[in-house]
BAVO-972218 format. One line per field, with one value per atom (N, C-alpha, C): residue number from 1; residue in three letters; chain; atom name; x, y, z. Coordinates in Angstrom, 2 decimals. Atoms other than C-alpha are relative to their C-alpha. Layout:
<rs>
k = c(NUM:...)
r = c(ala:...)
c = c(A:...)
a = c(CA:...)
u = c(X:...)
v = c(Y:...)
w = c(Z:...)
</rs>
This chain:
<rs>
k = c(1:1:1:2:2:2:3:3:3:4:4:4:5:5:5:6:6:6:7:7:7:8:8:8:9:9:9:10:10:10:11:11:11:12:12:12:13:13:13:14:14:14:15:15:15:16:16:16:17:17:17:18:18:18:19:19:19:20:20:20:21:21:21:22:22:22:23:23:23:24:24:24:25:25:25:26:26:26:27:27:27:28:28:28:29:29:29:30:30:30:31:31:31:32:32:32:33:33:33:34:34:34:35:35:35:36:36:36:37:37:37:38:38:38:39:39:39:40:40:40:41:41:41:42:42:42:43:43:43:44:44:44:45:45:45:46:46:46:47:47:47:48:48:48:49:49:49:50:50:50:51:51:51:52:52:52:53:53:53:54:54:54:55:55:55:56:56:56:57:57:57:58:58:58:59:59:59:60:60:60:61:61:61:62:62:62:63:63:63:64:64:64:65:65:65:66:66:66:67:67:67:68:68:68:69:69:69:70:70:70:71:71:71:72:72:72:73:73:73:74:74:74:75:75:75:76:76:76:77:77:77:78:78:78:79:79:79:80:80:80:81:81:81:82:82:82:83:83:83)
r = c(unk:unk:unk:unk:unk:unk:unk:unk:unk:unk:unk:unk:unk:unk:unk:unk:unk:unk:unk:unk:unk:unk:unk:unk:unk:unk:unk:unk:unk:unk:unk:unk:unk:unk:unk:unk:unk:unk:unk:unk:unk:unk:unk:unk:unk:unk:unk:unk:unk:unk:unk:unk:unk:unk:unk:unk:unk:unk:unk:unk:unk:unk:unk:unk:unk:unk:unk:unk:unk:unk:unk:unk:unk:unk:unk:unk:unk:unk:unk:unk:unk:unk:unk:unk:unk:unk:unk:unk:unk:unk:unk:unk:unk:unk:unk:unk:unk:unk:unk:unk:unk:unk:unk:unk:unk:unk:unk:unk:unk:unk:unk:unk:unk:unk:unk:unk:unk:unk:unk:unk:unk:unk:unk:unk:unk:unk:unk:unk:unk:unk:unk:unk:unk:unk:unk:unk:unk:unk:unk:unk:unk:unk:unk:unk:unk:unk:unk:unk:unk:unk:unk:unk:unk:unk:unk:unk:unk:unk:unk:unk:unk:unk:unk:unk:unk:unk:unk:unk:unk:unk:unk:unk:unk:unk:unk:unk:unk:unk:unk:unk:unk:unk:unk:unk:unk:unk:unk:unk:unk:unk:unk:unk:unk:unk:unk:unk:unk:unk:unk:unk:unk:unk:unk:unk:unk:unk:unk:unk:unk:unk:unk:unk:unk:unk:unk:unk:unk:unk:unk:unk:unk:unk:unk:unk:unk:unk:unk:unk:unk:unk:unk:unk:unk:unk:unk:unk:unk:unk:unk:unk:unk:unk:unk:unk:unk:unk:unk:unk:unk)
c = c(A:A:A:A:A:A:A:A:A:A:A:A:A:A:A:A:A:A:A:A:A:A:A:A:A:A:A:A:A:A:A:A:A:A:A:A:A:A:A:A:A:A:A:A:A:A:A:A:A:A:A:A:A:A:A:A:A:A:A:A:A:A:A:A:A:A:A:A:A:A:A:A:A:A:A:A:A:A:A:A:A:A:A:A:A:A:A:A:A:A:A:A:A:A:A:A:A:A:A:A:A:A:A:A:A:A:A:A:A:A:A:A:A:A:A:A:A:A:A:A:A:A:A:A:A:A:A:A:A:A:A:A:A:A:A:A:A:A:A:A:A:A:A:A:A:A:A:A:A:A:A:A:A:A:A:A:A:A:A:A:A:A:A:A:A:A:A:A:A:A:A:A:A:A:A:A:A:A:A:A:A:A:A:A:A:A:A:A:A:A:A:A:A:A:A:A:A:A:A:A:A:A:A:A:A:A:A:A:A:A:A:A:A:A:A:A:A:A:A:A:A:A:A:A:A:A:A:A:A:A:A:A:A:A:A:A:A:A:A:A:A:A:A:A:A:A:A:A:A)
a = c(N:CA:C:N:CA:C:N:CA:C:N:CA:C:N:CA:C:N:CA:C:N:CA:C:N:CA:C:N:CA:C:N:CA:C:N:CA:C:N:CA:C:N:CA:C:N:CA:C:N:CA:C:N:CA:C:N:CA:C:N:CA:C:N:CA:C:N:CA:C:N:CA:C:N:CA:C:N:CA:C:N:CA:C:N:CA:C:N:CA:C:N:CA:C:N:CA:C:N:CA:C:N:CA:C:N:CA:C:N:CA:C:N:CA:C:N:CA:C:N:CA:C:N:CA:C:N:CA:C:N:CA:C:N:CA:C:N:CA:C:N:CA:C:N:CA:C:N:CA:C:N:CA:C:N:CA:C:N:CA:C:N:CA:C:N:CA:C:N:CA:C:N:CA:C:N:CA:C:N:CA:C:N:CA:C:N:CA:C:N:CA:C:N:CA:C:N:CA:C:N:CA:C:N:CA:C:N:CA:C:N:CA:C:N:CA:C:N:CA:C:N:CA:C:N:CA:C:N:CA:C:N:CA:C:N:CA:C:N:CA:C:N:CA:C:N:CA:C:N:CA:C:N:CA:C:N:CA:C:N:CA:C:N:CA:C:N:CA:C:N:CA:C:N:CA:C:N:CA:C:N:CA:C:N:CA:C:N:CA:C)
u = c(-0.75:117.83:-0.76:1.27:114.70:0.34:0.01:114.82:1.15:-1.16:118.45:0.40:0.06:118.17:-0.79:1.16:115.18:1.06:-0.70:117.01:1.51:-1.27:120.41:-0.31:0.71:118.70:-0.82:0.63:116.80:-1.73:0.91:113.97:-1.47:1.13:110.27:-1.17:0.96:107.97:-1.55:1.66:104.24:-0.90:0.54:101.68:-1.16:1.14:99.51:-1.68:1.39:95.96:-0.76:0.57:95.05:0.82:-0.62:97.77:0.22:-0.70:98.67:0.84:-1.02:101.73:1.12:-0.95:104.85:1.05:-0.72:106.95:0.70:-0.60:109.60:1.16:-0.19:111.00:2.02:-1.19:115.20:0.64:-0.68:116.28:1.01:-1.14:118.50:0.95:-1.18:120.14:-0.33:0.65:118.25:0.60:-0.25:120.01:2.01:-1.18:124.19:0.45:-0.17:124.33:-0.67:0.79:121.87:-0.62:1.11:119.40:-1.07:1.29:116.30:-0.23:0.29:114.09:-0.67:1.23:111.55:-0.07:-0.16:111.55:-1.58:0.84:108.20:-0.04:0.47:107.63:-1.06:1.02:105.60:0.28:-0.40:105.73:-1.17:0.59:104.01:-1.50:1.49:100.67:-0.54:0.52:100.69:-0.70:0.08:101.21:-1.15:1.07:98.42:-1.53:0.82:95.95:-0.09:-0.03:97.20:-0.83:0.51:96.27:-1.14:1.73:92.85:-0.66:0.83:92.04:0.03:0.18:92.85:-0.68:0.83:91.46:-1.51:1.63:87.87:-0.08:0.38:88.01:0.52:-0.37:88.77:1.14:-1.36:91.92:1.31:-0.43:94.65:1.30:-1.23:97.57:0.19:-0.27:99.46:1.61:-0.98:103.04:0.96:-1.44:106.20:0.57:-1.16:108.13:0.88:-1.07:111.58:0.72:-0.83:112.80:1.28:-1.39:116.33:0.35:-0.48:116.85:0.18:0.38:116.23:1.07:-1.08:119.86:0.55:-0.17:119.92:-1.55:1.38:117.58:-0.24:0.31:117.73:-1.20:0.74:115.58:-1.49:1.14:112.57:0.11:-0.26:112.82:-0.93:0.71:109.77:-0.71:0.02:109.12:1.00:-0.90:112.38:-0.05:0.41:111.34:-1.08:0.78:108.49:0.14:-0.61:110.19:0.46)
v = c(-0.87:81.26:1.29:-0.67:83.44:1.08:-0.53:85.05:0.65:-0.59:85.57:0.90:-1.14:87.72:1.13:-0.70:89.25:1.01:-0.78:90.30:0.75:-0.72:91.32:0.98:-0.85:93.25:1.27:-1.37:95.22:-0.21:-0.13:94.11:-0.12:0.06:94.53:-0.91:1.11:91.44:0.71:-0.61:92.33:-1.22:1.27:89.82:-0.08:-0.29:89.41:-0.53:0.83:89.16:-1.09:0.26:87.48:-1.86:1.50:84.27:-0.27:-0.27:84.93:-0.73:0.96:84.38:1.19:-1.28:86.59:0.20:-0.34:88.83:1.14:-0.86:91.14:1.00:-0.39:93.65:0.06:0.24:93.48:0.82:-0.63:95.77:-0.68:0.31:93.78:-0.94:0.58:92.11:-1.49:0.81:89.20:-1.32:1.09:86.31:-0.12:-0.11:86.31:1.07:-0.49:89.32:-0.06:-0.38:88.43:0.84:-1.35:90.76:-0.48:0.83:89.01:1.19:-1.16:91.86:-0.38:-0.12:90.41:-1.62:0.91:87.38:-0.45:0.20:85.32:-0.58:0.72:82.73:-0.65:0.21:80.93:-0.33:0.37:80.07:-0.48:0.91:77.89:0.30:-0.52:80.11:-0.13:-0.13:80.70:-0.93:1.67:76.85:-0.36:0.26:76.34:0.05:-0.40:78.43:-0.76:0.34:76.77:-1.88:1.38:73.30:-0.14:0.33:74.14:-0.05:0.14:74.98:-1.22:1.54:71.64:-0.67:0.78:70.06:-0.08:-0.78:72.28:-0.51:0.88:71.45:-1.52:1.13:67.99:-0.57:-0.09:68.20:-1.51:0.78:65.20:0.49:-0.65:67.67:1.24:-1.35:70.74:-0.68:-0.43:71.32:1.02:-1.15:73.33:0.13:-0.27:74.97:0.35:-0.89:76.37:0.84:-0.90:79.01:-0.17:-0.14:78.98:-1.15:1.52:75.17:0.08:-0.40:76.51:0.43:-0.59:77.22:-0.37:0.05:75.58:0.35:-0.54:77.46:-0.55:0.59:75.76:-1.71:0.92:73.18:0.19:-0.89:75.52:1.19:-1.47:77.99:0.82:-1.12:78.92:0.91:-0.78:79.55:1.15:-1.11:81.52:1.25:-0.92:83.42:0.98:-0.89:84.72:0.83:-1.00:86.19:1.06)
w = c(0.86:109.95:-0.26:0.42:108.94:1.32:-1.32:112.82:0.07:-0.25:112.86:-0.99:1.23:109.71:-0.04:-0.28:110.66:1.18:-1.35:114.14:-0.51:0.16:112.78:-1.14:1.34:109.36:0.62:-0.23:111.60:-0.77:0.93:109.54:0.66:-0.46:110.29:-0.70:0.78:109.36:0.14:-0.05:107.96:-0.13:0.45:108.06:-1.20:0.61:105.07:0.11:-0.41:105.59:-0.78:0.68:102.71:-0.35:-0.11:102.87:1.24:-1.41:106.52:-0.29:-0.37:106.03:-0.01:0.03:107.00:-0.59:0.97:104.97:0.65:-0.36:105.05:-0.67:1.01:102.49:0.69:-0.20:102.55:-0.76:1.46:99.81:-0.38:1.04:97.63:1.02:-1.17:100.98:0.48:-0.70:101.84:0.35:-0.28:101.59:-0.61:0.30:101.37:-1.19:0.19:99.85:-1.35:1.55:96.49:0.37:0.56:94.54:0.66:-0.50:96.38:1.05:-0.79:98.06:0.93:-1.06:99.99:0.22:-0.19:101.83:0.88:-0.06:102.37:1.15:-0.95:105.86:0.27:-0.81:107.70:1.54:-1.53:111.59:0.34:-0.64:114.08:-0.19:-0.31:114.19:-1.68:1.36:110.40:-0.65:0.50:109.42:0.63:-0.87:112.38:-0.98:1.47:109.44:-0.84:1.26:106.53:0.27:-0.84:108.52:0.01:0.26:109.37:-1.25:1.49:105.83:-0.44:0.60:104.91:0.04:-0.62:107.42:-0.10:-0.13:107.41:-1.38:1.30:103.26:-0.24:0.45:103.46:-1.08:0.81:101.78:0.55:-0.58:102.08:0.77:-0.35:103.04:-0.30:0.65:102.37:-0.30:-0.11:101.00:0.05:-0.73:101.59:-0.89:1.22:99.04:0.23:-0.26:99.77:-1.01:1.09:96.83:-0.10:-0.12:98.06:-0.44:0.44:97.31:-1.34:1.12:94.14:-0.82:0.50:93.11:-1.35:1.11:90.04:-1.03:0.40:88.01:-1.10:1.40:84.51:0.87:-0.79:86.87:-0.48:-0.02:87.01:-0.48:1.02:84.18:-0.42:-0.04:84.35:1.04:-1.57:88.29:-0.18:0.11:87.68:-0.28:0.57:84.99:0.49:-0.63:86.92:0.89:-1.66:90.06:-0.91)
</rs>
């Protein structure tokens, strides 16, 4: 989904150096026409990163958050509140 938005938006993904992880500013368009400006990712190489850190600190895992699942917001009112 991420790709096919990316490709039809026209949009140019940046990678950050500091989470590597990729982003891509949307003005106000990002996702079925909400206010949401900037949409975050990860992909095969990124996740690859987030892996070794685990692995290199002895960590038992990582997880995955998805924002959008996120549609009932009285859920998480205060993640909400922060965006």
């Amino acid at each position: 989904m991420i790709i096919e938005m990316i490709k039809k938006g026209g949009y140019k993904p940046q990678m950050d150096d500091g989470s590597k992880t990729w982003h891509f500013s949307c003005g106000g368009k990002c996702h079925d026409e909400d206010k949401a400006n900037e949409i975050w990712y990860d992909d095969a190489d990124t996740l690859a990163h987030k892996y070794k850190v685990a692995a290199d600190n002895s960590l038992r895992g990582v997880g995955v958050f998805e924002l959008m699942q996120n549609a009932d917001s009285s859920k998480f009112p205060d993640q909400n509140a922060a965006m």
